[in-house]
N, CA, C and O atoms as a Maestro MAE file, in Angstrom:
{
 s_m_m2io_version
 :::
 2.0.0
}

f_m_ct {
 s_m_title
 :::
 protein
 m_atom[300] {
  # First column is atom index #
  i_m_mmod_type
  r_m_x_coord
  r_m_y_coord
  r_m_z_coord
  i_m_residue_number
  s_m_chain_name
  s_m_pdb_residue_name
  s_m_pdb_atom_name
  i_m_atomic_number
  :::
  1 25 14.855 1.073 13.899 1 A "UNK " " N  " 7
  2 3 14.285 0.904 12.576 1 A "UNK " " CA " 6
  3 2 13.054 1.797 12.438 1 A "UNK " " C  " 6
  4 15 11.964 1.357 12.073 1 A "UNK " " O  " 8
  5 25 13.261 2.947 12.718 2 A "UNK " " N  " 7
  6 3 12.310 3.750 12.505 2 A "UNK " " CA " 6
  7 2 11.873 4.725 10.920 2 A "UNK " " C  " 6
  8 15 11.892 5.936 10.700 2 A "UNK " " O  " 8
  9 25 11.651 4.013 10.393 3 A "UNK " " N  " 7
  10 3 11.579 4.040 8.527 3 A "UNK " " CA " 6
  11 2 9.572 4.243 8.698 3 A "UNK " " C  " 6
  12 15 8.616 3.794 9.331 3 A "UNK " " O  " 8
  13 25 10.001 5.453 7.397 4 A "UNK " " N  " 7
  14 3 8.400 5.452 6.859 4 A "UNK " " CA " 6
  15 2 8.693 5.199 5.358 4 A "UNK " " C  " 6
  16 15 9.656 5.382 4.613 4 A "UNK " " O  " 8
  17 25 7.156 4.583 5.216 5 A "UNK " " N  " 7
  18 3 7.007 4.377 3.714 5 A "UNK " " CA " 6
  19 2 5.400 4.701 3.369 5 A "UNK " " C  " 6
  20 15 4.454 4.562 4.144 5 A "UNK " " O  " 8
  21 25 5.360 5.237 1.800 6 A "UNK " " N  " 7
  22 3 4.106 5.400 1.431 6 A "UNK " " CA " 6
  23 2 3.563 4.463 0.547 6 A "UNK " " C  " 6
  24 15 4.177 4.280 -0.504 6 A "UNK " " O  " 8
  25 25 2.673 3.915 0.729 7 A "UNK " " N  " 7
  26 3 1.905 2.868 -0.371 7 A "UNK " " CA " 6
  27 2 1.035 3.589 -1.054 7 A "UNK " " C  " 6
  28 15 0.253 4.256 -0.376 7 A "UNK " " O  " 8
  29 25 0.935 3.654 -2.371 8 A "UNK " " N  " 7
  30 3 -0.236 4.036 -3.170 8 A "UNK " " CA " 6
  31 2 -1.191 3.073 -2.935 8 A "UNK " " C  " 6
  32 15 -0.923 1.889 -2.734 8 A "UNK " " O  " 8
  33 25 -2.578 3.664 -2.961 9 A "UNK " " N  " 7
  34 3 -3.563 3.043 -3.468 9 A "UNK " " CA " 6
  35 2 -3.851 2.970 -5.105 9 A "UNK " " C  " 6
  36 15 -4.042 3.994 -5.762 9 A "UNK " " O  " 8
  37 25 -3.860 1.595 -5.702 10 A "UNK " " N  " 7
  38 3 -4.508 1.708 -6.768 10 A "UNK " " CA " 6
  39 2 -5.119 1.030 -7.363 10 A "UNK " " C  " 6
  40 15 -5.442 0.022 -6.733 10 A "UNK " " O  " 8
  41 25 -5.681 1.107 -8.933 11 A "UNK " " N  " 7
  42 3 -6.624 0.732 -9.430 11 A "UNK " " CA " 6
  43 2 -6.734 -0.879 -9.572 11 A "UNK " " C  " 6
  44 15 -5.757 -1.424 -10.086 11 A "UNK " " O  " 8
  45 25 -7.495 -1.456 -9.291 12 A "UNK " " N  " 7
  46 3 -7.696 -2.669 -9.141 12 A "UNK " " CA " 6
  47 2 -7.684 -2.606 -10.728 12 A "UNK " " C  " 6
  48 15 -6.553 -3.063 -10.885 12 A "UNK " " O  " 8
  49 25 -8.042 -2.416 -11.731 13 A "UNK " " N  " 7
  50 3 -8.162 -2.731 -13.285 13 A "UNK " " CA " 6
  51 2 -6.815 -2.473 -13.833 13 A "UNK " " C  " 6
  52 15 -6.136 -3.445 -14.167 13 A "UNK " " O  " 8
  53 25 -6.413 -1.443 -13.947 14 A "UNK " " N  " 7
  54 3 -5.142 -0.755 -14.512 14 A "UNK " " CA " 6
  55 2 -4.209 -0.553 -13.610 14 A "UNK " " C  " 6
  56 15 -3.533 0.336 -14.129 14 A "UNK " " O  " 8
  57 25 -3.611 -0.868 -12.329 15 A "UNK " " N  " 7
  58 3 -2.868 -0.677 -11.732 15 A "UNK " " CA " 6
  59 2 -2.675 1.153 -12.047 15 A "UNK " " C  " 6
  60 15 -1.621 1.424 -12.623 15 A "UNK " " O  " 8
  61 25 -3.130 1.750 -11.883 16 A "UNK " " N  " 7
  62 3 -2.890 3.815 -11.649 16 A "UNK " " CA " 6
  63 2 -3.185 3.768 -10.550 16 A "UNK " " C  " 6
  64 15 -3.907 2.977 -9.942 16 A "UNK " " O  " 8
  65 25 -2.303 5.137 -10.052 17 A "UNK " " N  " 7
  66 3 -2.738 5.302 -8.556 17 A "UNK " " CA " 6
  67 2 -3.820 6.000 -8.788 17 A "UNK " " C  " 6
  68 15 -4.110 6.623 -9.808 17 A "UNK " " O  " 8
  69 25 -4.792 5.801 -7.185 18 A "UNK " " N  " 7
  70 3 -6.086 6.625 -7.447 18 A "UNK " " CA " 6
  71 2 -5.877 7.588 -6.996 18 A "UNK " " C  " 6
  72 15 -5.031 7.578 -6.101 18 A "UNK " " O  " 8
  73 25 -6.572 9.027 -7.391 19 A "UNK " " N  " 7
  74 3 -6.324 9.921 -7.097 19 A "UNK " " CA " 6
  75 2 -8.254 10.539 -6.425 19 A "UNK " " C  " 6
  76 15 -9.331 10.376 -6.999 19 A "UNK " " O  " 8
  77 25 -8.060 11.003 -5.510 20 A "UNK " " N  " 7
  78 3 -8.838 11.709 -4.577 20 A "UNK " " CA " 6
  79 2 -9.659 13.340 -4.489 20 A "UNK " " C  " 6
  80 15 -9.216 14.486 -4.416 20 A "UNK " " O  " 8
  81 25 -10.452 13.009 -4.517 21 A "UNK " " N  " 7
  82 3 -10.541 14.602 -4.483 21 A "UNK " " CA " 6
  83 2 -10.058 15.504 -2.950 21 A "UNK " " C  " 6
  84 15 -10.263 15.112 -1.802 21 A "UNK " " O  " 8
  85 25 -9.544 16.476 -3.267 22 A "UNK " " N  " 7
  86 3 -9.414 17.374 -2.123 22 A "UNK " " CA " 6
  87 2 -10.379 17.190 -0.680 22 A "UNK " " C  " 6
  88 15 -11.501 17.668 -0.516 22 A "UNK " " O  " 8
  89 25 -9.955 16.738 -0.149 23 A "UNK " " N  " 7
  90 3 -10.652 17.406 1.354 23 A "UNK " " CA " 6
  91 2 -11.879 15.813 1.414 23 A "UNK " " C  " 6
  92 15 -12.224 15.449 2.538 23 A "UNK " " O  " 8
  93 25 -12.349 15.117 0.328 24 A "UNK " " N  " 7
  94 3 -13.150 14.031 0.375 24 A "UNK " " CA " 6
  95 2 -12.919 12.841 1.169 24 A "UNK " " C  " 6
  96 15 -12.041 12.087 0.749 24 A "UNK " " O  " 8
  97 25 -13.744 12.406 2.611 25 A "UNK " " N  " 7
  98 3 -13.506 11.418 3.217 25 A "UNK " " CA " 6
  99 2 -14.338 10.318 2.353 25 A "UNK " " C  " 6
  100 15 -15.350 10.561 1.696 25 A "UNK " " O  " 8
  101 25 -13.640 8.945 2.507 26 A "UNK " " N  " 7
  102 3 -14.148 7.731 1.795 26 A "UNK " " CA " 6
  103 2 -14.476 6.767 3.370 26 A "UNK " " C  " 6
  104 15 -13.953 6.633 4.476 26 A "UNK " " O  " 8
  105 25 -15.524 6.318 2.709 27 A "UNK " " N  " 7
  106 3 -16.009 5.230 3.851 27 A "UNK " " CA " 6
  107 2 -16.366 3.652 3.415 27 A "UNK " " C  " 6
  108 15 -16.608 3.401 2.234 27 A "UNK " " O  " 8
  109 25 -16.382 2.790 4.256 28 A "UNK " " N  " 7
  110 3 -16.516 1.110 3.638 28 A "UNK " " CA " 6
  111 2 -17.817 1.416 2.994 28 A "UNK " " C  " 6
  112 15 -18.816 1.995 3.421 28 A "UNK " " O  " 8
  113 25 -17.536 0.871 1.850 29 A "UNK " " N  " 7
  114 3 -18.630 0.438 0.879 29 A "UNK " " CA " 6
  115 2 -18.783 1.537 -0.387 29 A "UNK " " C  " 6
  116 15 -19.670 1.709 -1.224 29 A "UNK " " O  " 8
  117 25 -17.766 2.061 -0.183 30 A "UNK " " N  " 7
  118 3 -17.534 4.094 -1.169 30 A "UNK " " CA " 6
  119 2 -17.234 3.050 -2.578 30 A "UNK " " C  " 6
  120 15 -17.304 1.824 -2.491 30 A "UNK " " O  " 8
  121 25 -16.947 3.662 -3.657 31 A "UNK " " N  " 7
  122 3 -16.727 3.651 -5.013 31 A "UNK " " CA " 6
  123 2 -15.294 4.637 -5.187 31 A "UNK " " C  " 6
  124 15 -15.236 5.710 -4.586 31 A "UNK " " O  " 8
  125 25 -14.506 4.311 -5.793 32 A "UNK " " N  " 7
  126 3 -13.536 4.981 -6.398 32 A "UNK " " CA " 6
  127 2 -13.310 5.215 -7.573 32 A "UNK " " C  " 6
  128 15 -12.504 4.503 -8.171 32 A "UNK " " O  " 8
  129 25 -13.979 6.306 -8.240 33 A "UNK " " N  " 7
  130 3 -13.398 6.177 -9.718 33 A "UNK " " CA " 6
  131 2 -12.300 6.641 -9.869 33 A "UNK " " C  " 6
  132 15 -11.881 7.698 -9.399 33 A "UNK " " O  " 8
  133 25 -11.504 5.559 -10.830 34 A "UNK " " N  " 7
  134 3 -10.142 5.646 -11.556 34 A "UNK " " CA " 6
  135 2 -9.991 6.540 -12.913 34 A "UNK " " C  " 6
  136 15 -10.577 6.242 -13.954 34 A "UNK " " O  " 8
  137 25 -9.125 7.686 -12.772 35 A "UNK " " N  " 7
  138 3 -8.866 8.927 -13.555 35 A "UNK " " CA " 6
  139 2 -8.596 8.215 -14.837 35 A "UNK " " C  " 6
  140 15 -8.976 8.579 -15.949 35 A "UNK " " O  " 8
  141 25 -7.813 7.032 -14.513 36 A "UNK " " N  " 7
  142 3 -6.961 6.697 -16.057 36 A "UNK " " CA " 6
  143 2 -7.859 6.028 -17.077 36 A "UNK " " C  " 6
  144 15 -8.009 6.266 -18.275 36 A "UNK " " O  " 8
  145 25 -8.575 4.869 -16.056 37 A "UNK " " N  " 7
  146 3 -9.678 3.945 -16.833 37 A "UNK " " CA " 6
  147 2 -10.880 3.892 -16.618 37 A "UNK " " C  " 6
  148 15 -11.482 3.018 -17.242 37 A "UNK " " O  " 8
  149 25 -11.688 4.781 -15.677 38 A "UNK " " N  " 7
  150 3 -12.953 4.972 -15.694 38 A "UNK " " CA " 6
  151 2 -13.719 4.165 -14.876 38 A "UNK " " C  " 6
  152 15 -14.897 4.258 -14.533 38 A "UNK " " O  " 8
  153 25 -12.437 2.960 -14.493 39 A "UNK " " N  " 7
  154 3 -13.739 2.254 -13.472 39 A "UNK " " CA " 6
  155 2 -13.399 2.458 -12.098 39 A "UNK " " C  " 6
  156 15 -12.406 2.840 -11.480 39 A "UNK " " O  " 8
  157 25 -15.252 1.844 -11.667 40 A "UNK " " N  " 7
  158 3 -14.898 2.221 -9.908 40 A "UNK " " CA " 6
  159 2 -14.395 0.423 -9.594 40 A "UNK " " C  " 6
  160 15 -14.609 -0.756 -9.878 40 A "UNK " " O  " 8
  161 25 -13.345 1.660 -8.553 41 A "UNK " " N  " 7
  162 3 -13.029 0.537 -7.345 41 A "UNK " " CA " 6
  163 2 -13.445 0.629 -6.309 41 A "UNK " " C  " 6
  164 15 -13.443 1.722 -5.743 41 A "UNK " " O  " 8
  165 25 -13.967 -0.554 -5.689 42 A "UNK " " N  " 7
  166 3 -14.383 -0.636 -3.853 42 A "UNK " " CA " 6
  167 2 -13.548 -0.141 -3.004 42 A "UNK " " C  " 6
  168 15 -12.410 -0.561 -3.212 42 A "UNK " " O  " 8
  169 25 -13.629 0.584 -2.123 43 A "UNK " " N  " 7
  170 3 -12.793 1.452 -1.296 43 A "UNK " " CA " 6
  171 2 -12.069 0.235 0.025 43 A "UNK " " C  " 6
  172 15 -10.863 0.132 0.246 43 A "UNK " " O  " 8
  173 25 -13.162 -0.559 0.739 44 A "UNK " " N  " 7
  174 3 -12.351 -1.708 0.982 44 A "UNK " " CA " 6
  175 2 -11.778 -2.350 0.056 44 A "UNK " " C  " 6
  176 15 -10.571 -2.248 0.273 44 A "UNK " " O  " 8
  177 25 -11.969 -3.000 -0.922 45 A "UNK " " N  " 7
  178 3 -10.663 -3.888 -1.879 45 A "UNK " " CA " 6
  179 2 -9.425 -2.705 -1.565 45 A "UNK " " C  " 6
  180 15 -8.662 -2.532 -0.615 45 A "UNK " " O  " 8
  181 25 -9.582 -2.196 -2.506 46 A "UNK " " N  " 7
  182 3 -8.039 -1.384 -2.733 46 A "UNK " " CA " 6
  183 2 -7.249 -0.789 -1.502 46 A "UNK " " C  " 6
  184 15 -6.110 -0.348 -1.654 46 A "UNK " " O  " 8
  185 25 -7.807 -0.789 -0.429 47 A "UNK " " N  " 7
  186 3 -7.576 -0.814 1.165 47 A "UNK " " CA " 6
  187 2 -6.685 -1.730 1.535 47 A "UNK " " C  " 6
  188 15 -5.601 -1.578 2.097 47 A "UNK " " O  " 8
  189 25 -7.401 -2.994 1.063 48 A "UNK " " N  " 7
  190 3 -6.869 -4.267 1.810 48 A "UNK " " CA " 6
  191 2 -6.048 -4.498 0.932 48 A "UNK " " C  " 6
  192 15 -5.492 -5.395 1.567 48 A "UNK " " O  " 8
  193 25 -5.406 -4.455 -0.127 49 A "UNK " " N  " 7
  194 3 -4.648 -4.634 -1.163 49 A "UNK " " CA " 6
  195 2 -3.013 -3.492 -0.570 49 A "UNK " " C  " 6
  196 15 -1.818 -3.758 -0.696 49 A "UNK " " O  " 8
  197 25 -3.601 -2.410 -0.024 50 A "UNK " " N  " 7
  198 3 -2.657 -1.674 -0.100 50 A "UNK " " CA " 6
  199 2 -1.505 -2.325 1.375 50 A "UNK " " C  " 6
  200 15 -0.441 -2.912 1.573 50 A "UNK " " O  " 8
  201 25 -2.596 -1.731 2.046 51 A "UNK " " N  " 7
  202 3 -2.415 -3.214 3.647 51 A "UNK " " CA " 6
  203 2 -1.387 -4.212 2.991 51 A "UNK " " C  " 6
  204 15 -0.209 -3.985 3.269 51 A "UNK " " O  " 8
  205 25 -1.621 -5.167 2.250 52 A "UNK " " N  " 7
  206 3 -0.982 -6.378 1.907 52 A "UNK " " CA " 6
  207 2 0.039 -5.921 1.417 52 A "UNK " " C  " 6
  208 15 1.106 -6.486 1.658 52 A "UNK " " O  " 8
  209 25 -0.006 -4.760 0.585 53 A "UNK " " N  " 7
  210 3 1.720 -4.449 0.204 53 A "UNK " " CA " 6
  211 2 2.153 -4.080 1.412 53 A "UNK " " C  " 6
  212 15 3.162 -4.707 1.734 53 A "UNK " " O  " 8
  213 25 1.669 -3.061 2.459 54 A "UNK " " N  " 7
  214 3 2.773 -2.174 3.095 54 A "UNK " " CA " 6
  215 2 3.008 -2.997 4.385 54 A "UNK " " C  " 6
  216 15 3.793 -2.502 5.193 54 A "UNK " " O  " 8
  217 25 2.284 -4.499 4.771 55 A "UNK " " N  " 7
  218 3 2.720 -5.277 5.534 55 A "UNK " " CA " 6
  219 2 4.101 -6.298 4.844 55 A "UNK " " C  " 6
  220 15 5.071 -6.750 5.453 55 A "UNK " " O  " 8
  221 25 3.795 -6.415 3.584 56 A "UNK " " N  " 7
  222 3 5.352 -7.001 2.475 56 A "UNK " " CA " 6
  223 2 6.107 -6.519 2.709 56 A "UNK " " C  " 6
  224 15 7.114 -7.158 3.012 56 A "UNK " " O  " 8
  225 25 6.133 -5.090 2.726 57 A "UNK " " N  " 7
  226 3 7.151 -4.460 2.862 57 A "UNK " " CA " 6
  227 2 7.895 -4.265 4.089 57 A "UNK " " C  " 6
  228 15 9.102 -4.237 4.330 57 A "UNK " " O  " 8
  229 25 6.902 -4.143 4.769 58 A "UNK " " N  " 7
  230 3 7.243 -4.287 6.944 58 A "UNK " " CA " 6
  231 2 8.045 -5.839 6.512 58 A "UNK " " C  " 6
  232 15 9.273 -5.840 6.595 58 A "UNK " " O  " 8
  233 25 7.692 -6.490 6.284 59 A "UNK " " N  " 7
  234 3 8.166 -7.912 6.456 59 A "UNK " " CA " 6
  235 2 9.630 -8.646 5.893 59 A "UNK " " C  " 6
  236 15 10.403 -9.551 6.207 59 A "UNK " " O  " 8
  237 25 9.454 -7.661 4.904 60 A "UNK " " N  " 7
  238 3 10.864 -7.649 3.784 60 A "UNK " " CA " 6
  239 2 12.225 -6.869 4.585 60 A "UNK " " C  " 6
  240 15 13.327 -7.381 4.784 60 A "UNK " " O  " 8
  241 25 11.773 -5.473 4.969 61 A "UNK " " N  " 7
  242 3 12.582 -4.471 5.407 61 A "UNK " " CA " 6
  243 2 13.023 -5.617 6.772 61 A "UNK " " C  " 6
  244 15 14.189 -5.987 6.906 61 A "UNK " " O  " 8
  245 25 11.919 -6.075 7.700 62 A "UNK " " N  " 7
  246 3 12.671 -6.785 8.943 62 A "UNK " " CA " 6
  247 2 13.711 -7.629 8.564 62 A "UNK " " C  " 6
  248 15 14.911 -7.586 8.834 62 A "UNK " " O  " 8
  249 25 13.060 -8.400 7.898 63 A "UNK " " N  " 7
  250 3 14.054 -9.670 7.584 63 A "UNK " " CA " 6
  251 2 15.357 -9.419 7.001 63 A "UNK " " C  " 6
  252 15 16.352 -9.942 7.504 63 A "UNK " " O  " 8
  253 25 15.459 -8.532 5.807 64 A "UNK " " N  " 7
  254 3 16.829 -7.727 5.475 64 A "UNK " " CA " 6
  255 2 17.502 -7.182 6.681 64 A "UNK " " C  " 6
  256 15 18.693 -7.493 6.705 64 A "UNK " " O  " 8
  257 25 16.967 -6.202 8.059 65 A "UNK " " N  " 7
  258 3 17.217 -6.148 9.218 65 A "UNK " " CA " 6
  259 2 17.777 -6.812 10.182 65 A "UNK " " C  " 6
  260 15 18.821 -6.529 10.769 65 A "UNK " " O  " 8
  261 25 16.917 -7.906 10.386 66 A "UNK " " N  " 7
  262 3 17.584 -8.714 10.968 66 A "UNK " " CA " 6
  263 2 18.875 -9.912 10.358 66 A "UNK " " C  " 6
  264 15 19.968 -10.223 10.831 66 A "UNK " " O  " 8
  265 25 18.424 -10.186 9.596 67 A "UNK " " N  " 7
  266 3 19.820 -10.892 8.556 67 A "UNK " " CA " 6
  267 2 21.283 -10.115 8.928 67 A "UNK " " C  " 6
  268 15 22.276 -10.495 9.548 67 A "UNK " " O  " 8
  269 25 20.979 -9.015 8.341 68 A "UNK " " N  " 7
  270 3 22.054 -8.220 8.892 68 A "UNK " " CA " 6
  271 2 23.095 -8.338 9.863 68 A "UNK " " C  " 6
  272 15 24.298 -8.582 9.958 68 A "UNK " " O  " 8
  273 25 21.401 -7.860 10.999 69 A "UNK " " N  " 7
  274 3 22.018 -8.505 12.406 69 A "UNK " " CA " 6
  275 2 22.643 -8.928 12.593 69 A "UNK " " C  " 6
  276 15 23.719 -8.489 13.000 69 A "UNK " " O  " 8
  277 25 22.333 -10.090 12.400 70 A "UNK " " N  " 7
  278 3 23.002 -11.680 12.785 70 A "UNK " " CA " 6
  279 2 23.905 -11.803 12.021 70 A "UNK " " C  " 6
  280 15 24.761 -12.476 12.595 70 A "UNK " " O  " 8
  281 25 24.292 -11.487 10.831 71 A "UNK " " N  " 7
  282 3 25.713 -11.485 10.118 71 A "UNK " " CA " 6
  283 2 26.980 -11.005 10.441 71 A "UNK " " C  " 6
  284 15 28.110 -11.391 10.141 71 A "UNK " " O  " 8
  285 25 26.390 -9.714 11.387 72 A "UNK " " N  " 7
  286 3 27.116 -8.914 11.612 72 A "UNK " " CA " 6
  287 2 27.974 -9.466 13.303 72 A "UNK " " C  " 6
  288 15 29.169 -9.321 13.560 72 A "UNK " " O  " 8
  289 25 26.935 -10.078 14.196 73 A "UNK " " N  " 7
  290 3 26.928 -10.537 14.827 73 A "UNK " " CA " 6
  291 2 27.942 -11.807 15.068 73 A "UNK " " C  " 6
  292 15 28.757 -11.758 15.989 73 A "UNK " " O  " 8
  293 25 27.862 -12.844 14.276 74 A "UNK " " N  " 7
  294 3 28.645 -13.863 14.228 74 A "UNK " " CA " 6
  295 2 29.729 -13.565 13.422 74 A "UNK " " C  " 6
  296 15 30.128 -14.668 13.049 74 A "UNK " " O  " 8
  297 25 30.488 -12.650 12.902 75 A "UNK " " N  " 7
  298 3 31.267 -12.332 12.943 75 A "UNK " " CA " 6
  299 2 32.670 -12.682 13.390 75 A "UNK " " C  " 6
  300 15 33.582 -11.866 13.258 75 A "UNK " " O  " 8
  :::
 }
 m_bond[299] {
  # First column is bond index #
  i_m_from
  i_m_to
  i_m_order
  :::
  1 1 2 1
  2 2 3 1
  3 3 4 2
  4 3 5 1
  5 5 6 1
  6 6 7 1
  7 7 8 2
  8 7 9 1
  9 9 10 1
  10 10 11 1
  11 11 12 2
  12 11 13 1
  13 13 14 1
  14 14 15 1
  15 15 16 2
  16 15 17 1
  17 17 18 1
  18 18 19 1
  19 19 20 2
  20 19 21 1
  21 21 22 1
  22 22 23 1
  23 23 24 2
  24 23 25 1
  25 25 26 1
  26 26 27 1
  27 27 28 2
  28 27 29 1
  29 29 30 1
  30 30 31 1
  31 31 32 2
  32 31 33 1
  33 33 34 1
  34 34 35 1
  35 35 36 2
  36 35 37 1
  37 37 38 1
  38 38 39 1
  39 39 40 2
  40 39 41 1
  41 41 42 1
  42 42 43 1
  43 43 44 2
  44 43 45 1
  45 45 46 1
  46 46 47 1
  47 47 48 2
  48 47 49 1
  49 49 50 1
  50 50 51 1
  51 51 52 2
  52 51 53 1
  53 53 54 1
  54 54 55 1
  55 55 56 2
  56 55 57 1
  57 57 58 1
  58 58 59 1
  59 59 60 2
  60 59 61 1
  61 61 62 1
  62 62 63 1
  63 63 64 2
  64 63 65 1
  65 65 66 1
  66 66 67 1
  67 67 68 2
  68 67 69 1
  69 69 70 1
  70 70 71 1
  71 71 72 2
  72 71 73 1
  73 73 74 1
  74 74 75 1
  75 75 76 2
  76 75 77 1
  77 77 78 1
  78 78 79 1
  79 79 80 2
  80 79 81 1
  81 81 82 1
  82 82 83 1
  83 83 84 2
  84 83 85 1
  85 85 86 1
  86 86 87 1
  87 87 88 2
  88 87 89 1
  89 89 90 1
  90 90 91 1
  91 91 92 2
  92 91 93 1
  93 93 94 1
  94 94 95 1
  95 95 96 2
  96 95 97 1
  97 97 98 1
  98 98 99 1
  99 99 100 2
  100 99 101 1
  101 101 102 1
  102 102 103 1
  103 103 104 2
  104 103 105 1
  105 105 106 1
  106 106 107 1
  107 107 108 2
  108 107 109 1
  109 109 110 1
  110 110 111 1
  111 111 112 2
  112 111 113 1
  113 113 114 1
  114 114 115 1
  115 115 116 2
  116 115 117 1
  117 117 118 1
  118 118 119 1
  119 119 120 2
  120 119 121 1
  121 121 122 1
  122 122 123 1
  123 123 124 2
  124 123 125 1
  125 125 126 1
  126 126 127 1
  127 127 128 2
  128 127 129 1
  129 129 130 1
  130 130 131 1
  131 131 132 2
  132 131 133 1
  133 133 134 1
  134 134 135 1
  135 135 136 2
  136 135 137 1
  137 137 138 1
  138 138 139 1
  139 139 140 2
  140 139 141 1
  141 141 142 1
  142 142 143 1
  143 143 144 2
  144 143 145 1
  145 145 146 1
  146 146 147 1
  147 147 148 2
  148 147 149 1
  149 149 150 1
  150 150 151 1
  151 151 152 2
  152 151 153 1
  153 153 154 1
  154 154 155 1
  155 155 156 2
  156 155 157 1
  157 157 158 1
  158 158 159 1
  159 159 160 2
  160 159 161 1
  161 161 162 1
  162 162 163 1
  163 163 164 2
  164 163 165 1
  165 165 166 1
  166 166 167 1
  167 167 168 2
  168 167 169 1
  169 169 170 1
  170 170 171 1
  171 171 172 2
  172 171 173 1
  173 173 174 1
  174 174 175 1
  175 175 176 2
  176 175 177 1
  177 177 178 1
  178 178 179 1
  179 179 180 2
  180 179 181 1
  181 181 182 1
  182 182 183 1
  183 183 184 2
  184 183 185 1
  185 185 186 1
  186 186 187 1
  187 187 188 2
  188 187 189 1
  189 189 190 1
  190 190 191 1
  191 191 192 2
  192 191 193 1
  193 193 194 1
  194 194 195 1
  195 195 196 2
  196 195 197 1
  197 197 198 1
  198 198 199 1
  199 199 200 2
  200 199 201 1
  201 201 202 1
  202 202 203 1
  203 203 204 2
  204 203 205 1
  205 205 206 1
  206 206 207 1
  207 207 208 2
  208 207 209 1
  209 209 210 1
  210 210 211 1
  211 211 212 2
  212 211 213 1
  213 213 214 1
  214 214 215 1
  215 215 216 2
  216 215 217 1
  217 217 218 1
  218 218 219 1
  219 219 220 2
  220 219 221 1
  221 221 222 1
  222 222 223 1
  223 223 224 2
  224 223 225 1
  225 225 226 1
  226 226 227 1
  227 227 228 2
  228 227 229 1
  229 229 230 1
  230 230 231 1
  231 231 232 2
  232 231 233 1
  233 233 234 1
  234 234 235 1
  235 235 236 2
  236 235 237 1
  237 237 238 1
  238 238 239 1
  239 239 240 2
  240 239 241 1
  241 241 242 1
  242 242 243 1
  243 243 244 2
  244 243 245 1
  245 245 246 1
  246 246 247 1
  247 247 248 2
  248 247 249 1
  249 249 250 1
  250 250 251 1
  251 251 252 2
  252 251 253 1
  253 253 254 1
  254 254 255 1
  255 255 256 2
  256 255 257 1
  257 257 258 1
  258 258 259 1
  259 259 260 2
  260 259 261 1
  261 261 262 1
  262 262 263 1
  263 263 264 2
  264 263 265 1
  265 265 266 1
  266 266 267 1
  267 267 268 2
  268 267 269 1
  269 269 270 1
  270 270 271 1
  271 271 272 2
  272 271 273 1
  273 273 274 1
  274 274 275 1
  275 275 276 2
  276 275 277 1
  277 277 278 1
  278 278 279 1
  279 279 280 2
  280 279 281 1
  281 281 282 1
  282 282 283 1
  283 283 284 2
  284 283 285 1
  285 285 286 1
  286 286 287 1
  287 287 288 2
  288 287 289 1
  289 289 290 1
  290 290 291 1
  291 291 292 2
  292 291 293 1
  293 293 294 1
  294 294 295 1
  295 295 296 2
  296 295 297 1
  297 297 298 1
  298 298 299 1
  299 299 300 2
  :::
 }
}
């Protein structure tokens, strides 16, 4: 099960992805301003938000995985 996936980061207000400037490192406690709606987001929030999807998704993909499995299995 060697699968990649990309999670956007985005706007805690408007759900847009945020977009970055070139070459700019962000650090805990940074500001993100959002292109679409103007406000900043906390660089941890929208971190840990993204985390929470792309562990959903780890969690979803297993379980569809393993289901499988075992379907296939008892057979």
């Amino acid at each position: 099960m060697d699968k990649n996936y990309t999670i956007e980061v985005v706007c805690l207000f408007c759900d847009a992805a945020l977009k970055v400037e070139e070459g700019k490192e962000y650090q805990s406690g940074d500001m993100i301003e959002c292109s679409e709606c103007g406000e900043s987001n906390d660089y941890d929030s929208v971190l840990d938000i993204a985390e929470e999807k792309g562990v959903e998704l780890a969690k979803n993909e297993l379980e569809k995985e393993l289901k499988s499995t075992f379907k296939n299995l008892f057979k």
